[in-house]
N, C-alpha and C positions, 0 to 999 in steps of 0.2 A: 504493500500500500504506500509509504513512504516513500518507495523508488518512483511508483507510475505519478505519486504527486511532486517528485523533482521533476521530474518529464514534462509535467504538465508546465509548473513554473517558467523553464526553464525557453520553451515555446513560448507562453505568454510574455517572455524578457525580449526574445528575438523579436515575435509580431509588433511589439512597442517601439524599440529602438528601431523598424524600418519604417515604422508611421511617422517616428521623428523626424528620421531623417528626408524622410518624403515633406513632412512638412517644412523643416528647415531648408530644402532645394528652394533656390529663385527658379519661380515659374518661366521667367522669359531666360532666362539660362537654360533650362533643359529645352528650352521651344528652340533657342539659338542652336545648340547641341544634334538635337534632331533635322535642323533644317540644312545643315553643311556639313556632319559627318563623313558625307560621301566625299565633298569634296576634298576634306582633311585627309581621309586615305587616300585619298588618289595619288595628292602630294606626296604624300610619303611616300607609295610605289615607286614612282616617277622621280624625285628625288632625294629621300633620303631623310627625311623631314620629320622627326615624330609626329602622329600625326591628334597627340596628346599638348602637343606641344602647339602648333597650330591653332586647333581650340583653343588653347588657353589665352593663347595672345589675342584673338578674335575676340573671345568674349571680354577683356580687360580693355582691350584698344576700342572697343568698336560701344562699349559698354552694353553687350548680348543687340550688337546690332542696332542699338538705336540713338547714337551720336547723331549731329550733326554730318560728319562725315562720310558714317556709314550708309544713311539715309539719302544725304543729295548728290552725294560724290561715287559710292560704291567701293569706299576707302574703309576697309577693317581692319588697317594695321598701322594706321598711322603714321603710313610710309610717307616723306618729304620727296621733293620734287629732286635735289640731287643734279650735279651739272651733266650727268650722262640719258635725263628723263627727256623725250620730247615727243610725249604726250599730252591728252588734255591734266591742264591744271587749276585747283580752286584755291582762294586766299582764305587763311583760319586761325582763328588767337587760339596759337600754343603758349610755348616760353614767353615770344611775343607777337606782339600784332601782328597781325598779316603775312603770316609766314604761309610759303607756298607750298601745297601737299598734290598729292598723284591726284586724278580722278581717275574712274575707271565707268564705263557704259553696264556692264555687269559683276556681281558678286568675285563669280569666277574667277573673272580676270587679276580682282584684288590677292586671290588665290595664289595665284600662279607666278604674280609678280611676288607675293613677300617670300616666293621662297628659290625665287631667280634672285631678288634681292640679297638674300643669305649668302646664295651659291656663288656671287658674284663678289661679295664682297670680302675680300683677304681676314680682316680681322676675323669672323667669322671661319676659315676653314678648320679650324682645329675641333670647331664643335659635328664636323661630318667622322673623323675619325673615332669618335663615338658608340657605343652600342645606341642603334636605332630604338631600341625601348628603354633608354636612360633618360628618362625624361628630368629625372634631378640637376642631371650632369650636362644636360642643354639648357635646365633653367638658371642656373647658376654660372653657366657659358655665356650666355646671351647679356646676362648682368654683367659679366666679367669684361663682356665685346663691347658694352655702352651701349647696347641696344636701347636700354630706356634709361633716364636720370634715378628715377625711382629709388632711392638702397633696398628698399625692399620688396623689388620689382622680383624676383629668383623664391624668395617666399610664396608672394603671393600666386605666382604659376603653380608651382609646387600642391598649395591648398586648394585651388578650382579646380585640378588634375585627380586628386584625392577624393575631394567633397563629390564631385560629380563620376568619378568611376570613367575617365576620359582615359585610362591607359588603356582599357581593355581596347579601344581605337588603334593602339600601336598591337598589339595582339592579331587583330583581324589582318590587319595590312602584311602582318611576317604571314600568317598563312597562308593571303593568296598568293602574295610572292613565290613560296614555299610550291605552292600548286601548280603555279606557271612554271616552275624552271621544271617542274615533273613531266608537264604535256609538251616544255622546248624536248625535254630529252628523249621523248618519244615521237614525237615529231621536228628534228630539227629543219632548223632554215639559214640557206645560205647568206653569212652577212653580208654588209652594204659597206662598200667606201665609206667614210663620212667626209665632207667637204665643209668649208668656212664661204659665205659671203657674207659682209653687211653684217659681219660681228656675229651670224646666226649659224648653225648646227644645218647641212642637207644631205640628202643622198640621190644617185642618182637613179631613177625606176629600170629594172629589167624584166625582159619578157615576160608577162604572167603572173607579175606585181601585182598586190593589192595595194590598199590603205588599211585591211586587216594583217594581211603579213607583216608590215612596215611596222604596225601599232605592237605586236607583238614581240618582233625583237627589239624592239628600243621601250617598248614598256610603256607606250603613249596610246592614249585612245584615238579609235579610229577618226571617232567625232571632231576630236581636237586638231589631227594631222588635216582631216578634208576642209576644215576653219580655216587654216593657217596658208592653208594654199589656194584659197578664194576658187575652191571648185562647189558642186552640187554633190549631196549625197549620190548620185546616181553613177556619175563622172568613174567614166573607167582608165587606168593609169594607161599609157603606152611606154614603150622603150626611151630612153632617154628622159622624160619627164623629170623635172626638178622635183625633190619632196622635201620644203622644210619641213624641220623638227620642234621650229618655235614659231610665235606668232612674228611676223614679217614688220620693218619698222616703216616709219611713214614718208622718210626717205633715203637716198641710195645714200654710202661713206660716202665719205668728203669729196674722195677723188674723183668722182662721177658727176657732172652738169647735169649735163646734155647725149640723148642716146638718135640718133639718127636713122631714121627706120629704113630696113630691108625687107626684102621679098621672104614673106611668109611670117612677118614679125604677126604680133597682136598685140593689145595693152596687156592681154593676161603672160602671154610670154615677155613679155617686159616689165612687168612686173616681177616674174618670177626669177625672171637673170637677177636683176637688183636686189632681190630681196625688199622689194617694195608693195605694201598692202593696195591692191587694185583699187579701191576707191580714195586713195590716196597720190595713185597715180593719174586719177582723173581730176581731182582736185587741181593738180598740179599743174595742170596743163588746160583747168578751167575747161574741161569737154564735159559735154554727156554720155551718159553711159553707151549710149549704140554708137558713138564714136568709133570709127573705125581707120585705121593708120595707114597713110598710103606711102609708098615707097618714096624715101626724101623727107619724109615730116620731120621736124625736130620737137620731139619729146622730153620734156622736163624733168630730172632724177631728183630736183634738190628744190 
C-alpha cells in the first residue's frame, strides 16, 4: 500500500511540475518556436549552425518576433548593414540613433543571412570547430566574438535553450544529416566542380542534372537552389547550365560595367554569368521584363 501510494505521489509531482512549466512558457515564444523551427534546422544542415542556437538568438533579437525590426524589416537578428551589405536597408535607434540595419522581403532570408553572416565573419570561425550540439560553447563563443554588448548575453541563450527544450532542435538536425549520408552511400553521386563568381559558390550542370541531385550533394534545398537561379519550379537543367549555391547579388564585382550582348545571350544568361539577381539586372538597365537583348546592346552589371 505505501509503495502504490509513493507511485501515486510521485506522478502527481511530475503532472505538476509540467503544468508549471507549461504555465511559466511565454506563449509567443513557443508560437515563435513553432513557426521557424524548420527553418532553424535547415540552417544547421546546410551550415553548421546549432540550430538551438539560432532560436535563441531569434527569439532574444527579434523579441519572439515582434520588434520593430522583425515586423517591418524581416530582420530577426539584429544584423547591421556592415560595409560589405548592399541590400535593402532601414534606419533604427540601437546604441544610437539611426543606425542602419539589413532588411530582408522574407523571414527566411533573415535566416540564411545570420548564418552566412557567422560563416563569413573570421572572429566567428572558431565557434564552427565546435561540436554542433554544444550549444553552451556557441553561446559563450558568440559572447566571446562580440556578437552582442550584452555581458550576459551567453547566459541568457543558454536559459531560453533550457527553459524551452530548443536542443532537442540540434538533435533532429544530427539525424537527418545522419540519414542523408546513409541514402548518399547507397546511392552515390558524382561530385561537381565548385567555381567562384561574384564572391558566390556554383557549379557547372551535367547531362541529366537535376536541382534534386545538386540539392542533395551540397545539402541545399531544391526550393532554395531553383530561387537562387531565377528559374521556375518546372525548368529543366541542360548541360552546361550555371547553378549557384547562394542567392545571386544585385550587382556584378567591381570589375564588370558593362556586358555587351552576343548571339544567343539573354538577360537570364547574363544574369547568371555575373552572378547577378535577374530582376536586378532589369533594374539596371531600366527595361521591362519581356525585354529582350539584341546583339550589340550594352547591358548594365553595376
Amino acid at each position: 500500500m505505501k509503495y502504490i501510494r509513493l507511485i501515486f505521489i510521485c506522478l502527481l509531482l511530475l503532472v505538476c511540475s509540467q503544468v508549471t512549466q507549461a504555465q511559466y512558457r511565454n506563449q509567443r515564444y513557443v508560437e515563435y518556436v513553432n513557426k521557424y523551427c524548420e527553418l532553424a534546422v535547415e540552417q544547421m544542415k546546410e551550415h553548421k549552425i546549432p540550430a538551438s542556437i539560432t532560436l535563441a538568438q531569434g527569439l532574444l533579437e527579434s523579441g519572439a518576433g515582434q520588434s520593430s525590426l522583425a515586423l517591418e524589416s524581416n530582420n530577426h537578428f539584429g544584423i547591421k548593414c556592415g560595409g560589405r551589405w548592399n541590400g535593402r536597408t532601414v534606419l533604427h535607434d540601437d546604441d544610437t540613433q539611426g543606425e542602419c540595419f539589413r532588411a530582408y522581403s522574407h523571414p527566411s532570408e533573415s535566416y540564411e543571412d545570420h548564418s552566412l553572416f557567422l560563416l563569413s565573419g573570421s572572429r566567428y570561425a572558431f565557434l564552427f570547430r565546435l561540436d554542433m550540439t554544444d550549444y553552451k560553447g556557441w553561446a559563450r563563443g558568440l559572447k566571446q566574438a562580440g556578437y552582442a554588448t550584452d555581458p550576459s548575453y551567453a547566459n541568457r541563450l543558454i536559459t531560453v535553450i533550457e527553459d524551452y527544450e530548443l536542443y532537442k532542435y540540434d538533435k533532429e538536425a544530427v539525424r537527418e544529416k545522419k540519414n542523408l549520408r546513409k541514402e548518399k552511400k547507397q546511392s552515390p553521386l558524382i561530385s561537381h566542380q565548385v567555381y567562384i563568381s561574384n564572391d558566390l559558390l556554383y557549379v557547372i550542370a551535367r547531362r541529366g542534372d537535376t536541382f534534386k541531385d545538386i540539392s542533395k550533394e551540397f545539402d541545399i534545398a531544391a526550393w532554395k537552389l531553383i530561387k537562387y537561379n531565377d528559374v521556375n519550379k518546372d525548368y529543366s537543367l541542360a548541360e552546361g547550365d550555371i547553378v549557384y549555391l547562394h542567392a545571386k547579388k544585385k550587382t556584378a564585382s567591381a570589375k564588370y560595367t558593362v556586358h555587351v550582348v552576343r548571339e544567343n545571350d539573354s538577360m537570364h544568361s547574363i544574369s547568371q554569368r555575373y552572378g547577378i539577381k535577374l530582376k536586378n539586372l532589369y533594374k539596371l538597365n531600366v527595361k521591362p521584363g519581356e525585354y529582350v537583348p539584341q546583339v550589340g546592346d550594352l547591358i548594365w552589371l553595376r
